[in-house]
N, C-alpha and C positions, 0 to 999 in steps of 0.2 A: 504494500500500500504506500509505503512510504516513498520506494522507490518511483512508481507513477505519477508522486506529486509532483517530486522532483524533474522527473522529466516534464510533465507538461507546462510545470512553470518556468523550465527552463535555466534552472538551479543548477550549479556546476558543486557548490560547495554550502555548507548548511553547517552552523553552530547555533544551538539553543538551550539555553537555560532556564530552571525554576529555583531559586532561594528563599529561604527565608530566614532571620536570625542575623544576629552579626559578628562577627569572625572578630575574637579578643588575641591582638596580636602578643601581648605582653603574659597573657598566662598561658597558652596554647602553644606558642613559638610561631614558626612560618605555614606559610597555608599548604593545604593537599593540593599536588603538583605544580607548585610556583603559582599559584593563583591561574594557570590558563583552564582549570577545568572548572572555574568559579563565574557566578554571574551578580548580576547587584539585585539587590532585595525586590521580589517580584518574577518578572518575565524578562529575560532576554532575549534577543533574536539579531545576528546578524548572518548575513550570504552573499555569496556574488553569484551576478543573475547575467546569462549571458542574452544579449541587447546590441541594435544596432545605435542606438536614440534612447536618449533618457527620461523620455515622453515612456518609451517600450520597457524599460527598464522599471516605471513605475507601475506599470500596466502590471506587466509579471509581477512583480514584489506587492502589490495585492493580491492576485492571486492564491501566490503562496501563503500570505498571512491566511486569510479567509481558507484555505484548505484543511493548513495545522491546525487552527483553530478548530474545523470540526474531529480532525484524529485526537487531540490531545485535551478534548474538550474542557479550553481555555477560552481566554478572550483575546484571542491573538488579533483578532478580525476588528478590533478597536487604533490598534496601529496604520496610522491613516498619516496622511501627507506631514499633518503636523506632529508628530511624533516619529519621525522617520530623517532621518540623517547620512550622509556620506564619508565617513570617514577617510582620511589622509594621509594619514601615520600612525595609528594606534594598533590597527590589526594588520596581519600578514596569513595566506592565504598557508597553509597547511599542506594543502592533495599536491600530488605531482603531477604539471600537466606535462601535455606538447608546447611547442612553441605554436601550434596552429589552435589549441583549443583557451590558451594566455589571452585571446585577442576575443577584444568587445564584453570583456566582464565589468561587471559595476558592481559594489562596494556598497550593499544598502546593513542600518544598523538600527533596530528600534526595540525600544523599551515600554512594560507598564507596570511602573513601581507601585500602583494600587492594587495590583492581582492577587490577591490570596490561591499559593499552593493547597492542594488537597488531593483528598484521595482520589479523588476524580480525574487528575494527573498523574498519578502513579499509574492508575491500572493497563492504560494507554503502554504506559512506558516499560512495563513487564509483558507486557504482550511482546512487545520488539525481541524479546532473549527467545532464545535455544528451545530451552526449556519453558517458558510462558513463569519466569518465578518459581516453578515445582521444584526446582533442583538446586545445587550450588548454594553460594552467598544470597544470592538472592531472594533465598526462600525465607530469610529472615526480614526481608521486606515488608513489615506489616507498618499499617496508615498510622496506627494507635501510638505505635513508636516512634516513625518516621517523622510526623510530623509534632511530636511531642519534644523532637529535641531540641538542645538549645540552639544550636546550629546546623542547618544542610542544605546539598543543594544537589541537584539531579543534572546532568548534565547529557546530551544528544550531539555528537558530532560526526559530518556525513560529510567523506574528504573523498575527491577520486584518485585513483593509482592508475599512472599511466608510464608509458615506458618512452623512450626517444626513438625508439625506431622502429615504434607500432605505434596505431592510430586507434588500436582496441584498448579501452580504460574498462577501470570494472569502481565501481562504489564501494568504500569501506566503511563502518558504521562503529562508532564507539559510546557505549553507554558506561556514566561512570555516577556512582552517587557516596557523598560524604556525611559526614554527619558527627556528632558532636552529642554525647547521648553522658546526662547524671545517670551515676550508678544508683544511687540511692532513689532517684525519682523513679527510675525505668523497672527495679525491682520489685515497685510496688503491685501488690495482687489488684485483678480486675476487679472484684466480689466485693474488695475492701482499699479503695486507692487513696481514699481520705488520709492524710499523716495525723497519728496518733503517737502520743509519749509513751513508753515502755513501760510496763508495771515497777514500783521504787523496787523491788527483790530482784530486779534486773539489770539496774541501777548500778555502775561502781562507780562509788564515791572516793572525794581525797579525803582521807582520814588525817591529814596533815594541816586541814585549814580549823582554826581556834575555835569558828562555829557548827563544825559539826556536830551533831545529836542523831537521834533516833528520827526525830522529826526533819530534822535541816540535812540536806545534801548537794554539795557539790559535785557534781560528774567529773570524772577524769576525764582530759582532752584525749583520745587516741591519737598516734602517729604513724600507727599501722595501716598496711595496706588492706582495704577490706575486705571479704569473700565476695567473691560473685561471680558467675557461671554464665554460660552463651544463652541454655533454656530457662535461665532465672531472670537475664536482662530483656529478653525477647520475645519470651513465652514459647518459645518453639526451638528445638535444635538444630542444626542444619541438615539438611536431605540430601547427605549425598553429594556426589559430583555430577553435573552435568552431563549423560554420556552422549547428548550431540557435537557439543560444541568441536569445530573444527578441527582443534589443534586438543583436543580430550590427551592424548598418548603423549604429548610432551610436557617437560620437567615444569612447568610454568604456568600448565594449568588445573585450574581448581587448587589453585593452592589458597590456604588459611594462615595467615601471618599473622601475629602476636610482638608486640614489641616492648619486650621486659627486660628488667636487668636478668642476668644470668642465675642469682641467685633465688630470683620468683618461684616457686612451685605453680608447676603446668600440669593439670590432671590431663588428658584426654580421654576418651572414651569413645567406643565403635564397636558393632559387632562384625565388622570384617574387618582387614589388614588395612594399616593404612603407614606413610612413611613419614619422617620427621626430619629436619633439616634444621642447620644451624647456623647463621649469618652474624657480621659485625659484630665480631665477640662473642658471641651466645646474645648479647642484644634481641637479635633478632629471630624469631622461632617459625618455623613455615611447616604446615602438614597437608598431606594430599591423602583427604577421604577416598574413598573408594564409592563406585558409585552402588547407589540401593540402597547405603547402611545410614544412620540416623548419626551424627557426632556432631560430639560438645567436647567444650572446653570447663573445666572447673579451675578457678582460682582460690584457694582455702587465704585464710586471715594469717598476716606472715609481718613479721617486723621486719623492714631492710635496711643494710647500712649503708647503702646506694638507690641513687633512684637513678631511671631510664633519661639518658641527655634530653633537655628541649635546645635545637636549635633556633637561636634569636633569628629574627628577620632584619635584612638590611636596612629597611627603611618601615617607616609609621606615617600614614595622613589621618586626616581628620578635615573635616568642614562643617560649615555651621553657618547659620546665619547671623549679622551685624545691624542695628541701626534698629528703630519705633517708629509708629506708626504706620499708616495706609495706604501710604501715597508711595512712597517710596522705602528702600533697603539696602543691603550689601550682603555679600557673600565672601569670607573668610576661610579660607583652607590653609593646613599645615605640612608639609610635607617634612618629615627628618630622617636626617640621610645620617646611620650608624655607621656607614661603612670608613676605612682610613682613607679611601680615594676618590675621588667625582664623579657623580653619576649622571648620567645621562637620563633624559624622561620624556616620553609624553604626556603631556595631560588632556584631556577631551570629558569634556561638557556639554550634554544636550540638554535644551533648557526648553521649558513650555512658549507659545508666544506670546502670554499672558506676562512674562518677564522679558523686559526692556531693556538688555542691557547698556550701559554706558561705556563705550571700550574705551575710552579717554583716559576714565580712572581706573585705568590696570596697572596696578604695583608690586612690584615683587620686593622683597625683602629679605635678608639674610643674618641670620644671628648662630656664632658658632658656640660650642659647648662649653669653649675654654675662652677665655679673654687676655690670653696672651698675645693672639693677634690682630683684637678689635675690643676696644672698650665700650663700643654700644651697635644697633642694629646700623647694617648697611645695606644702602638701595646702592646695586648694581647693574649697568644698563647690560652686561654680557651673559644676566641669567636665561633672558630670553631669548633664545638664539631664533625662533622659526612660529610664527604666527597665521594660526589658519583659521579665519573669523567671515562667516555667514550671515548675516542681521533676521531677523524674523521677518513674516508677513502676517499681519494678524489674521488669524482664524484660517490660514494657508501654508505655512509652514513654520516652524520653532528656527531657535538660534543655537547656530552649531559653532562652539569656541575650540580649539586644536593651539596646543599648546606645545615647543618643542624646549624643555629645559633644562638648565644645568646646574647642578647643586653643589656646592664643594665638599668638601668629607666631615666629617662629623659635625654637621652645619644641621639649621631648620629652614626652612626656606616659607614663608609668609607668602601667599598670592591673594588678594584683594579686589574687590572690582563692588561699582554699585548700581541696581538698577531702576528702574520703576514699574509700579505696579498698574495693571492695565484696570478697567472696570469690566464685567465681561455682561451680556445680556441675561435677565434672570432665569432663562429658557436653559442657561450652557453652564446653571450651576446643579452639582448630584447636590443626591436629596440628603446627605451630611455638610452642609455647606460650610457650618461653624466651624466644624473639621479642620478647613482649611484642604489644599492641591497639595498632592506628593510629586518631588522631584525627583526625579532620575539621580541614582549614585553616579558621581567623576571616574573615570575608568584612568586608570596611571598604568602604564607601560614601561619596565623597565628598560631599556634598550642594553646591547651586551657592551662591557666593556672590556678593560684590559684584562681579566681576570674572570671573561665570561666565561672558561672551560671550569673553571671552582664552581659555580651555582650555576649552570644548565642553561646559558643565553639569558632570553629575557623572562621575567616574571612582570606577573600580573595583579595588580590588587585595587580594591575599588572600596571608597567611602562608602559612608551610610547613608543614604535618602533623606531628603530635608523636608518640613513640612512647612510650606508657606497658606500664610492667613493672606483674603484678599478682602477687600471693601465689601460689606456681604449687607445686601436689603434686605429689611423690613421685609418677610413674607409671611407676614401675618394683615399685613396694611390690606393685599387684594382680597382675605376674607373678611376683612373688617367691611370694606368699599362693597361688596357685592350684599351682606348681612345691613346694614345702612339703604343703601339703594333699593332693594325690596321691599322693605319696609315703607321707606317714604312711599314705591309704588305702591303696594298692596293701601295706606290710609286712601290715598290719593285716589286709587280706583275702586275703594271701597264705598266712600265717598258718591263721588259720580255716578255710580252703578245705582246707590240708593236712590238718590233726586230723580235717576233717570226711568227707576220701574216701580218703585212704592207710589203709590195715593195717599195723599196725605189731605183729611178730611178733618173740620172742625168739629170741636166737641160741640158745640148745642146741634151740630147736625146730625146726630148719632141719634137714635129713637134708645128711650127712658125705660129700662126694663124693670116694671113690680115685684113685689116680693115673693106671689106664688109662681110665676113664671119664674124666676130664679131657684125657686124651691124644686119645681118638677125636673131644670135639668140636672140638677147635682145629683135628686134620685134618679134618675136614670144614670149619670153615670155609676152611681154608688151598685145597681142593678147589674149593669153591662158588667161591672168585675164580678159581680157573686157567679153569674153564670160560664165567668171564663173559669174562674177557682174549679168550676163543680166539673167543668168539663175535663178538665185537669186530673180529678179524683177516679172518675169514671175511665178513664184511660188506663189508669195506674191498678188498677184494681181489676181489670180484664187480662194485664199483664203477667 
């Protein structure tokens, strides 16, 4: 299926993302696979779409949204002109073509940082495996976990392999998902998820603190490593190895890696054979199930006198918004570069067209760690080496900024800009309007430098999503207006209606009714009810 989207849209190359969560650089270390298998909070999507004319290029690049959107059933199909950009330097194509199949590609890249991931994207995306999820790592794929964690992010990339001196390509399809799962949230039982305190006889208290008693207890901190197992974080064990998968017979796949210190106790368990491998020191622990059999991993409760390395990440951003009020803003980002040598960067920003930017006041700034060679921040005009800036068209396309930068080594780098904020029609506001628009995370691009063979070329990592407040009406005022208006019609025609069809007749014109003529009709009506009563009785009593 997916391969005939592609074709008829005419998609040479296809990367797509769902995240949710945000990636803590500083307790977690660097991201899964240099940040290229990562997207910014929401929906990603960029491709290149083979095009003579970029009239045709758009044409297809709806297309394709509108297709995925119903496979992956998402809101792809909301990616429309103004949320759709060109990229210039941030991304690089992956597949390997020809030199004949290189020519007429276009570079479309869009985002919907309001999408909420669910399970409704998963199922899609376990369809695409070998196995449909029944098998492998996969099978521990459940929605309840998945999306319970603190951080994940699913990732779809469709690259072609072609060769130089054949004109046959074939599609290669890589699905990857990460994820960031509390031990102690994820163990909780379904039946009972609510977190509850411990019964006190379960309790180990310091017997060391002066107000201990029978009644008063302090808990010992633990600094042990906890117990916890694959079918106790997951609910389910793993099934086996996939035995479709292409490459099943070699060393590399279905394997289960674990990465502990050497001294961890590693239970495993299987009822058939299965093999174990040992990397970077014992560090690293790898096993290949066997396919059929059910295997788990147990980790028992263990004090170590080492814990497992986090590698630091080179560099940290951050962004945020600057300035008050309605009318106008700024935007603030931090980028700091840990490394001892310069780095090189792109930065790219797609912005709603509801944000105005002002490119005039684009500032960069530099502040290093140490102040032995700067006693205060410095504006340098050589941070900005390469400037690729779009303006918006309201309600037709957003502002696309490309940024190509240079930081110097253990520096922070400041980028600064302000813009204004548009008014938008009360029609083109969602029905959370107080909420405030989510903007797109800045996508930063490592580029490689002198010491790219040490960390793997470039790496990838993106901000968090910003939430801007806009100018937001009174939408209570049109049901006030229309409750108002009614009203005065409904007097106003009640009114008229009356003069226009009652008779209105003077009293001495009305003929003088006596007292036994008043007498006979009240007995009659007093009459007409005894005989409804009675007919009443007579019904109920044939019943």
């Amino acid at each position: 299926m997916l391969r005939q989207i592609l074709q008829h849209a005419h998609t040479k190359e296809l990367h797509l993302r769902f995240s949710l969560g945000r990636w803590d650089d500083e307790n977690w270390g660097t991201r899964p696979w240099n940040g290229t298998r990562e997207g910014g909070t929401g929906v990603e999507l960029w491709a290149w779409v083979e095009a003579e004319t970029n009239e045709e290029a758009n044409s297809r690049w709806l297309t394709l949204t509108n297709a995925l959107s119903g496979l992956f059933c998402a809101s792809l199909n909301f990616i429309d002109s103004t949320k759709t950009i060109r990229p210039a330097m941030t991304f690089e194509h992956e597949g390997k073509y020809t030199v004949k199949s290189e020519k007429n590609l276009h570079l479309l890249h869009g985002t919907l940082p309001h999408e909420v991931v669910c399970t409704e994207n998963l199922t899609p995306f376990l369809k695409l495996l070998p196995c449909k999820g029944k098998a492998g790592i996969s099978s521990l794929l459940d929605g309840h976990k998945l999306f319970d964690a603190t951080w994940q992010t699913m990732a779809i990339d469709v690259r072609p392999v072609c060769t130089q001196d054949s004109l046959d390509c074939v599609l290669e399809m890589e699905q990857t998902v990460d994820m960031v799962l509390d031990i102690e949230r994820s163990a909780r039982p379904r039946d009972n998820p609510i977190p509850r305190p411990p019964p006190l006889e379960d309790v180990e208290c310091d017997t060391s603190k002066p107000y201990n008693a029978e009644d008063t207890c302090f808990p010992i901190v633990k600094d042990s490593e906890p117990a916890w197992s694959v079918t106790g974080v997951f609910g389910r064990p793993i099934k086996g190895a996939c035995p479709l998968a292409e490459n099943y017979h070699s060393q590399s796949s279905g394997m289960v890696c674990i990465n502990v210190p050497p001294e961890r106790e590693v239970i495993p368990s299987s009822e058939l054979k299965y093999e174990e491998r040992s990397h970077n020191g014992g560090f690293l622990r790898c096993y290949e199930p066997s396919a059929g059999a059910d295997f788990d991993l147990t980790l028992p409760e263990q004090q170590l006198s080492i814990k497992a390395p986090i590698e630091q990440p080179r560099m940290y951003a951050s962004r945020s918004f600057t300035g008050n009020g309605q009318e106008r803003g700024g935007v603030r980002a931090v980028i700091t570069n840990n490394s001892p040598e310069s780095v090189s960067l792109s930065y790219l920003e797609s912005l709603p067209w509801f944000m105005k930017l002002y490119l005039h006041t684009l500032r960069t700034t530099v502040k290093p760690f140490t102040l032995s060679t700067s006693t205060e921040e410095d504006a340098h005009s050589d941070l900005i080496r390469e400037v690729y800036y779009r303006s918006a068209v309201d309600r037709h396309r957003g502002t696309h900024l490309e940024l190509l930068l240079n930081i110097p080594p253990l520096s922070s780098l400041t980028l600064t800009y302000d813009f204004e904020k548009a008014i938008l029609r009360y029609t083109e506001y969602p029905p959370d309007a107080n909420r405030g628009f989510d903007v797109a995370p800045a996508v930063i691009r490592m580029l490689s430098s002198s010491n790219s063979s040490l960390h793997g070329g470039s790496t990838y990592l993106r901000t968090t999503s910003l939430l801007l407040p806009l100018p937001t009406p009174d939408f209570s005022m049109p049901y006030n207006v229309i409750i108002l208006t009614s009203t005065v019609m409904a007097l106003g025609f009640g009114s008229i209606f009356n003069l226009l069809v009652r008779r209105f007749v003077a009293a001495d014109e009305v003929p003088a009714l006596d007292s036994n003529e008043l007498r006979s009709k009240v007995l009659g009506q007093i009459e007409r009810l005894k005989r409804s009563f009675r007919g009443k009785g007579a019904v109920g009593k044939e019943d």
